[in-house]
ZAPADO-991396 format. One record per residue (C-alpha): residue in one letter; x negated, y, z. Coordinates in steps of 0.001 Angstrom, whole numbers, plus 500000, padded with zeros to 6 digits. Layout:
N
aXYZ...
# end
This chain:
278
x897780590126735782x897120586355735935x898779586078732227x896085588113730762x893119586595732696x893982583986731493x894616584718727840x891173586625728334x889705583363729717x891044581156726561x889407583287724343x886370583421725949x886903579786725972x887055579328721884x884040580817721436x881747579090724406x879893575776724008x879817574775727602x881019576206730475x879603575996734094x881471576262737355x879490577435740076x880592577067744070x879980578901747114x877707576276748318x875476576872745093x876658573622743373x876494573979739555x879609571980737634x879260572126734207x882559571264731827x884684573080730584x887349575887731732x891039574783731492x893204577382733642x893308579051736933x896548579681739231x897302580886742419x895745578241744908x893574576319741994x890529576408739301x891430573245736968x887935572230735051x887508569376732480x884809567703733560x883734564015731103x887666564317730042x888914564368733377x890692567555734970x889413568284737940x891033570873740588x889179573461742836x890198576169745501x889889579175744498x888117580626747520x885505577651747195x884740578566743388x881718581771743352x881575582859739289x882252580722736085x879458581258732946x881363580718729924x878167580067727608x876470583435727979x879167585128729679x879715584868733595x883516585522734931x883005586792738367x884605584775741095x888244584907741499x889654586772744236x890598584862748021x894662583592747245x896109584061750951x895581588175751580x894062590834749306x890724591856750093x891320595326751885x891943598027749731x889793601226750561x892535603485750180x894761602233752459x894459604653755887x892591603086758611x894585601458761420x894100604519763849x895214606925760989x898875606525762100x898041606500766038x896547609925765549x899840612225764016x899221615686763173x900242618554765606x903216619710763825x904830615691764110x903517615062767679x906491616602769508x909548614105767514x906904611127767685x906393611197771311x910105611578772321x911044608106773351x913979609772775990x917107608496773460x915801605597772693x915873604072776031x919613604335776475x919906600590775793x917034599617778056x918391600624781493x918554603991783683x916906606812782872x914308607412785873x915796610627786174x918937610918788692x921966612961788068x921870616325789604x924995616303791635x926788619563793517x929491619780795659x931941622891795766x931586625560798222x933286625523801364x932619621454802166x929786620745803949x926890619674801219x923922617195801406x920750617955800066x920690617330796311x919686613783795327x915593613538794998x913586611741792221x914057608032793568x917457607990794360x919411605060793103x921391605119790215x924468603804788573x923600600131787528x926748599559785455x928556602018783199x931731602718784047x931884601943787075x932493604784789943x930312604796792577x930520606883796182x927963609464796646x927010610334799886x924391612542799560x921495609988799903x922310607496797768x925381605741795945x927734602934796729x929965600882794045x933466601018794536x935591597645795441x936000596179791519x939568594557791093x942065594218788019x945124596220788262x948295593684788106x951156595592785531x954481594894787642x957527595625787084x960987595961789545x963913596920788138x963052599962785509x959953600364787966x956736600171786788x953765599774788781x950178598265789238x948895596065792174x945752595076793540x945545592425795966x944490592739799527x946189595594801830x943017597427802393x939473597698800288x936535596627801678x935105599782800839x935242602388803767x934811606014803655x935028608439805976x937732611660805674x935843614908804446x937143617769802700x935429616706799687x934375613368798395x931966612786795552x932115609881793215x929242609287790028x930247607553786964x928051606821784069x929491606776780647x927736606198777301x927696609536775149x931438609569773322x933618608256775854x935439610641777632x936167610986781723x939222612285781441x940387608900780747x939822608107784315x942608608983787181x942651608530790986x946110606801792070x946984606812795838x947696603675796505x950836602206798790x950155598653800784x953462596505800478x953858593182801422x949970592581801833x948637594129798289x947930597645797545x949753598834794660x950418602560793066x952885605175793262x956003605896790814x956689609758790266x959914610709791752x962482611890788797x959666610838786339x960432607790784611x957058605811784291x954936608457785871x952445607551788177x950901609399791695x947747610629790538x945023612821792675x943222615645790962x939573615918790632x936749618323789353x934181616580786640x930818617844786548x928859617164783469x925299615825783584x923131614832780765x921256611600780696x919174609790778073x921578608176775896x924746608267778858x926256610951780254x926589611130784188x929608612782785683x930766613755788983x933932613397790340x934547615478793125x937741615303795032x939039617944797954x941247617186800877x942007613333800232x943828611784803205x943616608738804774x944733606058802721x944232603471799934x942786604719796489x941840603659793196x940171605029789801x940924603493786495x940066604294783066x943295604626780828x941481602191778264x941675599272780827x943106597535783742x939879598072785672x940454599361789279x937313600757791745x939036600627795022x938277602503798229x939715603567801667x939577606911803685x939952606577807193x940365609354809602x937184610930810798x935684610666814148x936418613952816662x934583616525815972x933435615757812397
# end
């Protein structure tokens, strides 16, 4: 475009006499045209080039002929066919429902507001379901202790790989976790995973407490088998994560730790015997 203004502008140039520059500010230059660019007019005025902005410059007569001022260089003038701003804030019916559905994209922002919806099986003794409110997992992966009311993280510790003889096992120091829990004939522990990752990867091992650490059980007549606890998983969907529920029956007293099999993370707890009558 500024290639053939300008070639236009040359020729209008061979055939004018004297050519006048006119401002913004209503000065009149008069000279003659030499060449425009992005930023710049460049007039000869008395043999000397002269240089002026582009916004500052209002028409150029060529002779008889007047240019009309060249256009502002830092933005285009706006063009009447683009849509007006609110165009896009107003979507028809048919898109609204996809364009206000922000659920999946706040997976990487934090917890949903909405909490799990937890159950426990029949024949234990269940809270009342978990309200709007209630807290919720803070960090994925790692198992919490539901109680009916809200939940408590699990003792975090790295599992130790021993070995002792063709033994192998994993330790955790300390005899005893610092988390407590009271015997029940069910327990219920909440993990939150991101969509993809699977909670079968994580097993309960009874722990044993030898010489002042806590470490897990070896199979008898299984050679690297370890003691592990079953468990019922409960699927619940979340925005972005998925929230499961791992609900174990009959536990005893004792030491106890999950751990996915992708790591040597351990979430530690103890079950101690129940007060009479409970």
């Amino acid at each position: 475009m500024t290639a053939r203004a300008s070639v236009l502008l040359f020729s209008l140039l061979l055939a004018a006499r004297a050519d006048t520059l006119i401002l913004k500010d209503g000065t009149r230059v008069t000279g003659r045209w030499w060449s425009i660019d992005a930023s710049q007019v460049h007039f000869l005025v008395n043999n000397q080039l002269l240089h002026y902005p582009r916004p500052d410059v209002s028409a150029v007569t060529f002779g008889d002929a007047t240019l009309p001022a060249p256009p502002a260089p830092s933005t285009p003038p706006p063009a009447p066919s683009t849509p007006p701003p609110a165009t896009p804030a107003q979507p028809p019916a048919s898109a609204a429902q996809p364009a206000r559905a922000p659920t999946l994209a706040r997976s990487s922002a934090g917890p949903p507001a909405q909490p799990p919806t937890l159950t426990r099986p029949s024949g234990s003794a269940p809270p009342s379901a978990p309200s709007r409110g209630v807290s919720q997992p803070e960090e994925i992966g790692m198992v919490y202790f539901w109680n009916g009311r809200d939940l408590t993280p699990l003792e975090s510790n790295q599992a130790v790989e021993r070995r002792s003889g063709s033994t192998q096992y994993w330790e955790m120091p300390a005899p005893q976790s610092r988390v407590r829990l009271k015997e029940a004939s069910s327990l219920v522990f909440v993990v939150r995973l991101p969509k993809g990752v699977n909670p079968d990867g994580y097993s309960l091992f009874p722990l044993s407490t030898v010489n002042g650490s806590r470490q897990t059980r070896s199979q008898p007549g299984r050679r690297g088998g370890l003691v592990t606890w079953p468990f019922k998983i409960e699927i619940n969907n979340e925005s972005g994560y998925m929230t499961y529920a791992f609900t174990v029956r009959d536990l005893p007293t004792g030491e106890y730790s999950f751990s996915p099999s992708s790591s040597n993370d351990a979430y530690c707890f103890g079950v101690d015997p129940s007060a009479p009558g409970q």
